[in-house]
VOLOBA-701377 format. One record per residue (C-alpha): y, x, z; residue in three letters. Coordinates in steps of 0.2 Angstrom, whole numbers, plus 5000, padded with zeros to 4 digits. Layout:
N
<atom c2="Y" c1="X" c3="Z" type="ALA"/>
...
***
This chain:
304
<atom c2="4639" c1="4927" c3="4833" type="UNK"/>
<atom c2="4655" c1="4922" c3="4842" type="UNK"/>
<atom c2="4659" c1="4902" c3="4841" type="UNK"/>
<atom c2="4676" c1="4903" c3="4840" type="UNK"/>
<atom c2="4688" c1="4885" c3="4843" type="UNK"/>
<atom c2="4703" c1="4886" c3="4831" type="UNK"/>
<atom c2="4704" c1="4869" c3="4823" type="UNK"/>
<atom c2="4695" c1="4853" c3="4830" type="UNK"/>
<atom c2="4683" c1="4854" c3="4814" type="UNK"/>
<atom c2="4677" c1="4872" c3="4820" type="UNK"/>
<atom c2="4664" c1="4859" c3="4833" type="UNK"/>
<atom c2="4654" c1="4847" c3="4824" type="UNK"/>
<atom c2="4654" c1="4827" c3="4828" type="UNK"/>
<atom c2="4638" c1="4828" c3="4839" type="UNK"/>
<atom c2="4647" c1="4843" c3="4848" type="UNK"/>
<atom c2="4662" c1="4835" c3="4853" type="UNK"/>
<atom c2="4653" c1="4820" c3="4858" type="UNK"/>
<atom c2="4644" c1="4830" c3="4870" type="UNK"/>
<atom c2="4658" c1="4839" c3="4876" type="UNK"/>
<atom c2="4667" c1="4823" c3="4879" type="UNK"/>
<atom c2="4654" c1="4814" c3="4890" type="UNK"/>
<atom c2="4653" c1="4832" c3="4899" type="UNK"/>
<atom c2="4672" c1="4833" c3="4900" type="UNK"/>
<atom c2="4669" c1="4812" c3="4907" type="UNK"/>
<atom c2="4656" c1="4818" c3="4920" type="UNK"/>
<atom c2="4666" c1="4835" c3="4924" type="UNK"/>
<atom c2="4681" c1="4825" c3="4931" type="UNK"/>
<atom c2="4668" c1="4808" c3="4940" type="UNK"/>
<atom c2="4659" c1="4823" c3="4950" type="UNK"/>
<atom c2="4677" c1="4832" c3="4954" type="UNK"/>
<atom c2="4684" c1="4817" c3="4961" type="UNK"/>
<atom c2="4667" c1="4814" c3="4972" type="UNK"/>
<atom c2="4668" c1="4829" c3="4978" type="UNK"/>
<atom c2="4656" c1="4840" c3="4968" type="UNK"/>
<atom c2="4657" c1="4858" c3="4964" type="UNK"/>
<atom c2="4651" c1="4869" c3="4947" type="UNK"/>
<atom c2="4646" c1="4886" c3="4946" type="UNK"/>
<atom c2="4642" c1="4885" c3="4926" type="UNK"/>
<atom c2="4656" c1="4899" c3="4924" type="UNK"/>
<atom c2="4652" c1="4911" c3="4937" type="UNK"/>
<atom c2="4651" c1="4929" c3="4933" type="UNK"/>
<atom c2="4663" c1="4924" c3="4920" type="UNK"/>
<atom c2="4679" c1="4932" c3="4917" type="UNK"/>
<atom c2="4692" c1="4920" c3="4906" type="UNK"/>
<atom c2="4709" c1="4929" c3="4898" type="UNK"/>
<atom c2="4723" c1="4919" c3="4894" type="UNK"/>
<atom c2="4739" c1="4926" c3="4884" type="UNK"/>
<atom c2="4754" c1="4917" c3="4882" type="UNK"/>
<atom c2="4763" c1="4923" c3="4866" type="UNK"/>
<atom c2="4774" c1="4904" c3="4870" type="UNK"/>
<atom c2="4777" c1="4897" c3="4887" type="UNK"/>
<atom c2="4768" c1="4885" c3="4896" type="UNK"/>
<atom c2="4766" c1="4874" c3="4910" type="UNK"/>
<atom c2="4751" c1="4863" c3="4907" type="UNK"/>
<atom c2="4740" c1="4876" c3="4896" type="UNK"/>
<atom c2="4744" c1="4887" c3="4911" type="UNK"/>
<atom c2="4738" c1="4877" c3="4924" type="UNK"/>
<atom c2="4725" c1="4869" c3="4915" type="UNK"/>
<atom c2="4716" c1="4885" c3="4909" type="UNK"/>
<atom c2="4714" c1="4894" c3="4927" type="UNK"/>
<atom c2="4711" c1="4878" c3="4935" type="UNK"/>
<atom c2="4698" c1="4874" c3="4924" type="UNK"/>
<atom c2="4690" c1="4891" c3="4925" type="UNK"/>
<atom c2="4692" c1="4894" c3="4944" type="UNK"/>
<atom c2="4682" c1="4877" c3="4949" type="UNK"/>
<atom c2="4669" c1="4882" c3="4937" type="UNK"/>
<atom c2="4665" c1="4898" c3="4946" type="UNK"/>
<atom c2="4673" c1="4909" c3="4933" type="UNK"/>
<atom c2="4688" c1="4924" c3="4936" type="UNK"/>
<atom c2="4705" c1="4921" c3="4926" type="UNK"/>
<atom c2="4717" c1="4933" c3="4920" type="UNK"/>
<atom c2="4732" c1="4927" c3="4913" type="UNK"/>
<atom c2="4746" c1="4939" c3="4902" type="UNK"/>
<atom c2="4761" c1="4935" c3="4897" type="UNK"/>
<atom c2="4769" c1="4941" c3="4882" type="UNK"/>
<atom c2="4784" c1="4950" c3="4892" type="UNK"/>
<atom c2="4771" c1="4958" c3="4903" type="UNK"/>
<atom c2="4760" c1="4966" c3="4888" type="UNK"/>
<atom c2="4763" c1="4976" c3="4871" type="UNK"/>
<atom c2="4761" c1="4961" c3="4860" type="UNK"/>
<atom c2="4781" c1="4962" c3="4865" type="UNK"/>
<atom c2="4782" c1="4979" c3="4857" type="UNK"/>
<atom c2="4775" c1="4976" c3="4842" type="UNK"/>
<atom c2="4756" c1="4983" c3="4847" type="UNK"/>
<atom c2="4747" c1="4976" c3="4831" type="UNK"/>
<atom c2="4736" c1="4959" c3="4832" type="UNK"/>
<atom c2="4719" c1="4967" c3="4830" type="UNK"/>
<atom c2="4723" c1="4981" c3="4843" type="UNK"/>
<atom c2="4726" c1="4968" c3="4858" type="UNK"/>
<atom c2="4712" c1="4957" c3="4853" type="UNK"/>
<atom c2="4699" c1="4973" c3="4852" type="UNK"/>
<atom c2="4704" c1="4976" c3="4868" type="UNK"/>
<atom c2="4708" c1="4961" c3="4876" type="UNK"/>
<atom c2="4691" c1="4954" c3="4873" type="UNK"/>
<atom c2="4681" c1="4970" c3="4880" type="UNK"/>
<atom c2="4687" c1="4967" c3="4897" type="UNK"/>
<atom c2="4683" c1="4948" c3="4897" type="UNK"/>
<atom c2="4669" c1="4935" c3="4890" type="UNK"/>
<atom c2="4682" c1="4921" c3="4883" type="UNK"/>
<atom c2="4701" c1="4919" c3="4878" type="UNK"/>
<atom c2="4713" c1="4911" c3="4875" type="UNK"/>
<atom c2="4728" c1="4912" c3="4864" type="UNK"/>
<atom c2="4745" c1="4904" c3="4863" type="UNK"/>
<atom c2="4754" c1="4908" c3="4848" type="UNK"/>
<atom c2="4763" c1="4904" c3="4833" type="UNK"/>
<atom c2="4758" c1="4906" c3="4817" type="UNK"/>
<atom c2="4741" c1="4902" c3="4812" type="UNK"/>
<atom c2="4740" c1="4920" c3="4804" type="UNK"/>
<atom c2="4742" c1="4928" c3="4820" type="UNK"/>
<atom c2="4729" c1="4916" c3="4828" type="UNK"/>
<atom c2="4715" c1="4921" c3="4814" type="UNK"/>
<atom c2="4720" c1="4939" c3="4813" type="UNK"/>
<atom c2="4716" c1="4937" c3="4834" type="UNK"/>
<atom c2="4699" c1="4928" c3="4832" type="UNK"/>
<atom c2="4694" c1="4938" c3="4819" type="UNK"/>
<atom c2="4693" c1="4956" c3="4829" type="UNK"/>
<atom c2="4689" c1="4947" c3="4847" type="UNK"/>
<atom c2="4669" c1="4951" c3="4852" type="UNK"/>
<atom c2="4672" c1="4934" c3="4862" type="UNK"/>
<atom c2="4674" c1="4917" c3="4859" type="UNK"/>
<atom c2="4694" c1="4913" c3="4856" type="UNK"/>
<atom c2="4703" c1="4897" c3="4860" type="UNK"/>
<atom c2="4719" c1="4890" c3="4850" type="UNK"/>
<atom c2="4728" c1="4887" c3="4866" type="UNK"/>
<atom c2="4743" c1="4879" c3="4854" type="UNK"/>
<atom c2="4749" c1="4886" c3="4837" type="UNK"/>
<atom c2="4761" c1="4881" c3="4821" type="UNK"/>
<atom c2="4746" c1="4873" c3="4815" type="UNK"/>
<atom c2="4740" c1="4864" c3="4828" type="UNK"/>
<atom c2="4737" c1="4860" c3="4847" type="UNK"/>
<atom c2="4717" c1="4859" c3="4845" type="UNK"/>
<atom c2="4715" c1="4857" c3="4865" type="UNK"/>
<atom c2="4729" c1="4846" c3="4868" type="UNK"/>
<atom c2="4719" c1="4834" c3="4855" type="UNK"/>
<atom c2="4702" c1="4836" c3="4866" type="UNK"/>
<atom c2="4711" c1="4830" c3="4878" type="UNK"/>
<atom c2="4719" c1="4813" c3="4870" type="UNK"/>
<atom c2="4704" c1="4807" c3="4863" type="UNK"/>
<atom c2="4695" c1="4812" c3="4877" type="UNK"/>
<atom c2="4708" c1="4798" c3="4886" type="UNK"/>
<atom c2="4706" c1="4787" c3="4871" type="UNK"/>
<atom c2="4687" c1="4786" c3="4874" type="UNK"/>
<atom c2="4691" c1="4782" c3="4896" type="UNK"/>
<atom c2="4702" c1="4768" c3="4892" type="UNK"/>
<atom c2="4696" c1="4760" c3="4874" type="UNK"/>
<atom c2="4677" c1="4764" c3="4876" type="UNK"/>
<atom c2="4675" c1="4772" c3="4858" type="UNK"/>
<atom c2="4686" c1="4781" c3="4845" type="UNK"/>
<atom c2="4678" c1="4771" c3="4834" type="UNK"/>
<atom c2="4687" c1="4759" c3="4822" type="UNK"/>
<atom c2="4704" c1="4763" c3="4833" type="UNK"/>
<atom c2="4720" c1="4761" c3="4826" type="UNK"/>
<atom c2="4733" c1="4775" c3="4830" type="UNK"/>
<atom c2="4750" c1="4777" c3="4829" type="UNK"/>
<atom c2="4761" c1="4793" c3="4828" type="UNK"/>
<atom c2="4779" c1="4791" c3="4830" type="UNK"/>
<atom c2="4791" c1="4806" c3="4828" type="UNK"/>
<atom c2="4790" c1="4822" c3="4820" type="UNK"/>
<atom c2="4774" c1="4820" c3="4804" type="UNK"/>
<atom c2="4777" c1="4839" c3="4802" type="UNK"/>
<atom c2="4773" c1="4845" c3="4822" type="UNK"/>
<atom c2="4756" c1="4854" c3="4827" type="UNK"/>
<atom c2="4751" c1="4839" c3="4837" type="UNK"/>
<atom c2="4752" c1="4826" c3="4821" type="UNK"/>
<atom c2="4743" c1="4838" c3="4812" type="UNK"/>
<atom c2="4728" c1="4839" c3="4824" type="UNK"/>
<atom c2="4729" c1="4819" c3="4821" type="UNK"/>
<atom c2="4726" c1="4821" c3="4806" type="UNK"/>
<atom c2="4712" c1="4832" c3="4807" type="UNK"/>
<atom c2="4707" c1="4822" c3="4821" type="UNK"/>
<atom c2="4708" c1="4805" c3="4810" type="UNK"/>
<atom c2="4698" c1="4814" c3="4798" type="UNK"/>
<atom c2="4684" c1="4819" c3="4809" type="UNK"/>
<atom c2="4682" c1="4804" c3="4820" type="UNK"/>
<atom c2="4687" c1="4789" c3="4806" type="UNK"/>
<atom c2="4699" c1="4781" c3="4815" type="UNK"/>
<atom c2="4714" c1="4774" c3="4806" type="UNK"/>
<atom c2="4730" c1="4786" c3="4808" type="UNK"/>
<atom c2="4747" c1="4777" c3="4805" type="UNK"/>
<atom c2="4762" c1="4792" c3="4805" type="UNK"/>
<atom c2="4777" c1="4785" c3="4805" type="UNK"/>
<atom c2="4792" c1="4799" c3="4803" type="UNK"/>
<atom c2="4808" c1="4801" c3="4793" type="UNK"/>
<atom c2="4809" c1="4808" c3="4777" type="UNK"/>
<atom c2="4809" c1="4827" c3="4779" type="UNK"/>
<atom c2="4799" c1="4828" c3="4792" type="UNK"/>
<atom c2="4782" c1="4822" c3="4785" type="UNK"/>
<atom c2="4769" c1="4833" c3="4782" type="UNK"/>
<atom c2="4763" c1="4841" c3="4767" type="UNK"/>
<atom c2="4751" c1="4829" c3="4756" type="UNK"/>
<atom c2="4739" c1="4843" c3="4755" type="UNK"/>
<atom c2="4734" c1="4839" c3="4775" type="UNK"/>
<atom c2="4733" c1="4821" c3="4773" type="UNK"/>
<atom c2="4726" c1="4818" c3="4755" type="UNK"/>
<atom c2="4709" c1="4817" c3="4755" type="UNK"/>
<atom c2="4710" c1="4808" c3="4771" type="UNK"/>
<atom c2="4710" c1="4788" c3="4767" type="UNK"/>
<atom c2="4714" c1="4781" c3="4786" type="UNK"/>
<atom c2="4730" c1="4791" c3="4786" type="UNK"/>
<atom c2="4744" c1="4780" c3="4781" type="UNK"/>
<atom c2="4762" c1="4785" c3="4780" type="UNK"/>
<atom c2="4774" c1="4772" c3="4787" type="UNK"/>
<atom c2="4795" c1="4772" c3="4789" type="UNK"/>
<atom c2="4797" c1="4758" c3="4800" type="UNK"/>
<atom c2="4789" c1="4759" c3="4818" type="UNK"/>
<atom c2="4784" c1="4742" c3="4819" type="UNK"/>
<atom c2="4775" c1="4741" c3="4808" type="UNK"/>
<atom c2="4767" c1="4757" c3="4809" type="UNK"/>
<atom c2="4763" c1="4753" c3="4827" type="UNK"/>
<atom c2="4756" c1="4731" c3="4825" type="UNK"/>
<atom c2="4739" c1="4733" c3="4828" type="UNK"/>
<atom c2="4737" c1="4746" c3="4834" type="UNK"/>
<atom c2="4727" c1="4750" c3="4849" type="UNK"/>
<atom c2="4735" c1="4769" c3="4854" type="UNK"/>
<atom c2="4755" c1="4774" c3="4852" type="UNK"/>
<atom c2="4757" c1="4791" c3="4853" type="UNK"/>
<atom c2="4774" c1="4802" c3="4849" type="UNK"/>
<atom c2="4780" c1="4820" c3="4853" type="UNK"/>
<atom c2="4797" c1="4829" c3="4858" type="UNK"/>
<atom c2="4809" c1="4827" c3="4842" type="UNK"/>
<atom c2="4813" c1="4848" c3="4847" type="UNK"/>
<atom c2="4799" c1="4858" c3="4850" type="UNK"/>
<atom c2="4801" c1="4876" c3="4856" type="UNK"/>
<atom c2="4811" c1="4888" c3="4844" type="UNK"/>
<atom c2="4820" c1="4874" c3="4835" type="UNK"/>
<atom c2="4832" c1="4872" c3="4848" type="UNK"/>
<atom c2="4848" c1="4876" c3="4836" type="UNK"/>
<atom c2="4842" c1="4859" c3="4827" type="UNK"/>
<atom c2="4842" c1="4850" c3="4842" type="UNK"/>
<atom c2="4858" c1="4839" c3="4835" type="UNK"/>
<atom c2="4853" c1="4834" c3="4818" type="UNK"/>
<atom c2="4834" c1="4833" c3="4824" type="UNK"/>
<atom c2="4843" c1="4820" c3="4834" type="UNK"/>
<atom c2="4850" c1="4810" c3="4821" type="UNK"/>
<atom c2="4836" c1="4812" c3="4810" type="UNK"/>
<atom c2="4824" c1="4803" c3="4821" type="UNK"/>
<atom c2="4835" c1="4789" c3="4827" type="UNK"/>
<atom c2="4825" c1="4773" c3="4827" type="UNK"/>
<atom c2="4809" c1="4781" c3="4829" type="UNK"/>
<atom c2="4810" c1="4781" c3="4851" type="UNK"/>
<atom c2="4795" c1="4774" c3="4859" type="UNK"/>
<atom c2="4802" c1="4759" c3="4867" type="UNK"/>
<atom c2="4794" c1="4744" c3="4879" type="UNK"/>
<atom c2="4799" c1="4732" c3="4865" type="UNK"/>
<atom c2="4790" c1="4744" c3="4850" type="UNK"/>
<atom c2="4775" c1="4745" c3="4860" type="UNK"/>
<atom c2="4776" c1="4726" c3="4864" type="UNK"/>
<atom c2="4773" c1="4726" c3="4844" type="UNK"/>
<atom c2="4755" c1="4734" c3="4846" type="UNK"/>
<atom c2="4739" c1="4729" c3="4851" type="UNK"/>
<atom c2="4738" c1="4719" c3="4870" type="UNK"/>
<atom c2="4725" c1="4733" c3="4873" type="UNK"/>
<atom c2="4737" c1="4748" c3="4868" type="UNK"/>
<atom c2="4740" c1="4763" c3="4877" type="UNK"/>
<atom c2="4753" c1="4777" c3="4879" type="UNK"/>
<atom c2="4752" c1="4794" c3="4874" type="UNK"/>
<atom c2="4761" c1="4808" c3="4876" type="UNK"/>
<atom c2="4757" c1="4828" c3="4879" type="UNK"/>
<atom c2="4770" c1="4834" c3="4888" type="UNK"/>
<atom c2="4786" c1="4839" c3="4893" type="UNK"/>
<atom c2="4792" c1="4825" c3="4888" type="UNK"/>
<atom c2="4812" c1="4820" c3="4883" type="UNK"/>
<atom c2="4814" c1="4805" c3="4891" type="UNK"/>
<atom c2="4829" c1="4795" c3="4884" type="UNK"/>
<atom c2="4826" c1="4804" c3="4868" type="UNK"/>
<atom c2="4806" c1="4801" c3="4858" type="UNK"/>
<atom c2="4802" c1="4791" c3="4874" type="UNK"/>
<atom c2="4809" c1="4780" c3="4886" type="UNK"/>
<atom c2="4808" c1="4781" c3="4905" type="UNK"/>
<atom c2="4801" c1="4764" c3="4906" type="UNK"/>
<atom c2="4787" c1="4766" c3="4894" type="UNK"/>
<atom c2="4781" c1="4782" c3="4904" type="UNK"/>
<atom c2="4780" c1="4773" c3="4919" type="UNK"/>
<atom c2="4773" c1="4757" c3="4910" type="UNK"/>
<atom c2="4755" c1="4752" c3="4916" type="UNK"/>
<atom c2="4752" c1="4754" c3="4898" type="UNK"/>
<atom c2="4756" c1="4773" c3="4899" type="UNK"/>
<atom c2="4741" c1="4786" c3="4900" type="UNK"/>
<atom c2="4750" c1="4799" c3="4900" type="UNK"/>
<atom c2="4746" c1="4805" c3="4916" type="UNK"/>
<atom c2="4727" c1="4803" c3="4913" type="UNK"/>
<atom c2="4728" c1="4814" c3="4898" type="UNK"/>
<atom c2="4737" c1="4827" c3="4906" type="UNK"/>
<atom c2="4725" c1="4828" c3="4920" type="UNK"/>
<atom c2="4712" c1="4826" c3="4907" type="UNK"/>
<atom c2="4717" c1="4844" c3="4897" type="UNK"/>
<atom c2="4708" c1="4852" c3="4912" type="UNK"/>
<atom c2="4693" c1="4843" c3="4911" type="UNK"/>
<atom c2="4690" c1="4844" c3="4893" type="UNK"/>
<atom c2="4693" c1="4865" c3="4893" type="UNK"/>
<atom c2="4682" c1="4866" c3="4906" type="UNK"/>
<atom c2="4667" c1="4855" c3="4894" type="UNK"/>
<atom c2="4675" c1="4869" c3="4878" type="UNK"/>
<atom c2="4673" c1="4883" c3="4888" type="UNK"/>
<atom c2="4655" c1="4879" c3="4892" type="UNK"/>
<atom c2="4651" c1="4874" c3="4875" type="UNK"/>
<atom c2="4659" c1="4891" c3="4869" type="UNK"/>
<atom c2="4650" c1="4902" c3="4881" type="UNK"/>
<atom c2="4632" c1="4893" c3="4878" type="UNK"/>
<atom c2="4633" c1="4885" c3="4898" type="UNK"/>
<atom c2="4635" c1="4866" c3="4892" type="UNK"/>
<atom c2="4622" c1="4855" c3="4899" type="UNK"/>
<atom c2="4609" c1="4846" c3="4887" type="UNK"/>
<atom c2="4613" c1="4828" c3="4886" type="UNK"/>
***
């Protein structure tokens, strides 16, 4: 049976810990000079329903220095454009390669897609949630704080995004403690945060953020909401990841931010460049964490 990666609760703890120390080792051996094979013969097919710089690069880099074959299809370029039905493309689709990936929008789509693949099917980034981009944060959490364990979190911005609801899942999963700080009217529905204790809902970004050991926001206008660019704008006034609102969180606290970011707008150039920020870290880090999923999807992870 086909172990799809949909949500970040589709793995189990153990798995993502394995997959993390993998992803850990992945990127030590890169940088020493080290090549894997653990995806050759492999073909992996990524199709891009939304645009993308980092999923893009991330996905054939990771597959090309494993040994595997990428195909990459944009919407523009396929039938999905013309309307060709969901469970068409992904019968197809998934007869020709051994993995893929899809970036899409509504969660419907995404399940409709996994549902009639024969292969394993990555959420490359969806309304419901960026599952990979999350790999790759805690992933960065665990490189600069040792552990996710009994962290404090911050999110400032948008509490009704994908990415803040992969916190949340995420907060759920691993235990840490989840402060979301956003303006009312752009919080997310109770249902995704009430059975989940360390998720606490916060107005003020101070206080959301004292203590806390990660501060991690998101653009205010994510793609297709550009005609609310200007009251998105006023809505989140107040809520910009500043020097002087990360001077409020731990001495230990990092930066986080999955890109593109708005600088001037959720962030400021300063704290991007700060020595604090990791944001660099965990963009370079997507890669190495997909290559660890794709292993683990495709039966090729190491035993610990």
């Amino acid at each position: 049976m086909n172990r799809d990666f949909l949500k970040l609760s589709d793995l189990s703890v153990g798995e993502h810990q394995r997959l993390f120390s993998r992803a850990i080792q992945l990127k030590a051996e890169r940088k020493a000079g080290q090549t894997h094979t653990t995806l050759s013969g492999k073909t992996i097919g990524l199709i891009f329903e939304k645009p993308s710089t980092r999923t893009k690069l991330s996905f054939e880099a990771a597959s090309l220095q494993l040994g595997g074959k990428v195909i990459t299809l944009q919407s523009g370029e396929s039938q999905i454009a013309r309307g060709e039905p969901v469970r068409d493309t992904a019968r197809v689709a998934s007869s020709y390669v051994d993995l893929l990936m899809l970036r899409t929008f509504g969660d419907e789509r995404l399940e409709e897609f996994a549902q009639y693949s024969s292969v394993p099917v990555i959420n490359g980034l969806s309304d419901g949630g960026h599952p990979v981009q999350l790999l790759a944060d805690l992933m960065t959490v665990i490189e600069r704080l040792g552990s996710l364990r009994d962290r404090k979190v911050a999110w400032i911005g948008d509490g009704s995004s994908n990415m803040a609801h992969s916190w949340i899942e995420a907060a759920g999963i691993f235990g840490f403690e989840l402060n979301l700080c956003a303006p009312e009217g752009f919080r997310p529905e109770k249902v995704r945060y009430q059975n989940i204790p360390q998720v606490k809902l916060f107005n003020n970004p101070k206080e959301a953020v004292a203590g806390c050991e990660v501060v991690t926001t998101d653009v205010w206008t994510s793609m297709g909401q550009e005609k609310e660019s200007a009251d998105r704008l006023r809505a989140f006034q107040g809520y910009q990841v500043t020097l002087e609102l990360l001077d409020a969180a731990a001495k230990n606290a990092i930066v986080l931010h999955c890109l593109p970011a708005h600088r001037g707008e959720e962030i400021t150039d300063e704290v991007i460049e700060d020595p604090r920020s990791a944001i660099f870290d965990e963009a370079e880090n997507r890669m190495h964490a997909q290559k660890a999923l794709m292993e683990l999807l495709l039966g090729k992870l190491p035993e610990a």
